[in-house]
C-alpha positions in Angstrom: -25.4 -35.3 -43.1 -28.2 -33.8 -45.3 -31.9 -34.4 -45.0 -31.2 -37.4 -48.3 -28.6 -39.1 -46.4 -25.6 -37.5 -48.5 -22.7 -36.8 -46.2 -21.5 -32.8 -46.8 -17.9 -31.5 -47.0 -17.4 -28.5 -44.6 -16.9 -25.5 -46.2 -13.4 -24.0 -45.7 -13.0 -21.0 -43.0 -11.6 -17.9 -44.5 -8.2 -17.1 -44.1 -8.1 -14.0 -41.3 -6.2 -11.4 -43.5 -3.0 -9.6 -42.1 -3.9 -6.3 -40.6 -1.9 -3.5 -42.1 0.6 -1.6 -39.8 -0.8 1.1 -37.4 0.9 4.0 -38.8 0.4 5.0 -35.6 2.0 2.7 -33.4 4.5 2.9 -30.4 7.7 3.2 -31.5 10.9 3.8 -29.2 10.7 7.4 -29.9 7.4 8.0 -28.7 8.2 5.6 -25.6 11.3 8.0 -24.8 8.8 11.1 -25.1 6.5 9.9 -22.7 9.5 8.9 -20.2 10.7 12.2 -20.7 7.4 14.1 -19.9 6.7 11.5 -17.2 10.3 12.8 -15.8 9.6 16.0 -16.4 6.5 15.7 -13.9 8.7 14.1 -11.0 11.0 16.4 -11.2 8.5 19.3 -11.0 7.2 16.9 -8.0 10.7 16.7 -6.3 10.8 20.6 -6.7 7.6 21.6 -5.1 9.2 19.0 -2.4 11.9 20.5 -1.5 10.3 24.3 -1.3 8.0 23.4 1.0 10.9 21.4 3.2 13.5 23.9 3.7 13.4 24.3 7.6 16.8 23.2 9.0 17.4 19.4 11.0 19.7 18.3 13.0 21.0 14.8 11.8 23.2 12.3 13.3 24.5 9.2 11.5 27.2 7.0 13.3 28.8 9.7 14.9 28.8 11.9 12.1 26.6 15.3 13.2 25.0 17.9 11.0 22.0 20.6 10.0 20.4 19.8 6.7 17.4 21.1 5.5 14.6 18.5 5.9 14.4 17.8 2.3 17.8 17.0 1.2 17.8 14.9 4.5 14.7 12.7 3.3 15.9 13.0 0.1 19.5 10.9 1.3 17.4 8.5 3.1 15.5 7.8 -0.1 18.4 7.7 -2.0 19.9 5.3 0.4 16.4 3.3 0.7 17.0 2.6 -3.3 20.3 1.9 -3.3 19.5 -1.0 -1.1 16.7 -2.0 -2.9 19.0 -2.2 -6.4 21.8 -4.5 -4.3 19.0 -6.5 -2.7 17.5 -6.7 -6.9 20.8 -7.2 -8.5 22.0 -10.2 -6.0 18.4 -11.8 -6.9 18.6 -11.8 -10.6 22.6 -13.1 -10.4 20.8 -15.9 -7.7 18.9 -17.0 -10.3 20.9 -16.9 -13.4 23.2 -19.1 -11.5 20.1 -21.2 -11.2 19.1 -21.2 -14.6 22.5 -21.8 -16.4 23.0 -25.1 -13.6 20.0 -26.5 -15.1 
């Protein structure tokens, strides 16, 4: 209301206007750059690894017996550690696909 008593209209808010498109946006091209820098780095990583790790191990895996060098040996585990972790993921996601399509 205004001070005579007159009831006012609210003024109407502005529209927000559309922004214009970041010439300079992330686009899958730039994305694959940077995941081929960022692999770039880890392999670099993986190499300094396995210079430093050449001394020779003895290894033993249900009665299989051999010498490895220390990094290729850490590097199966890891391997193997992974693989596990990708079953363990992939039986999840099925679990709850199954799930979703039930309901």
């Amino acid at each position: 209301m205004t001070e005579d008593g007159g009831a006012t209209s609210p003024e109407p808010e502005p529209q927000p206007q559309p922004q214009p498109k970041d010439p300079l946006r992330r686009s899958r091209t730039s994305s694959a750059w940077i995941a081929v820098v960022l692999l770039a780095l880890v392999l670099v990583v993986l190499i300094i690894f396995i210079a430093q790790n050449t001394q020779r191990v003895e290894v033993s895996f249900f009665g299989w017996d051999g010498h490895t060098p220390l990094a290729v040996a850490l590097m199966i585990a890891a391997a193997g550690g992974l693989l596990l972790a990708a079953i363990a993921a992939t039986l999840r996601m099925w679990q709850i696909r199954r799930r979703v399509r039930r309901t």
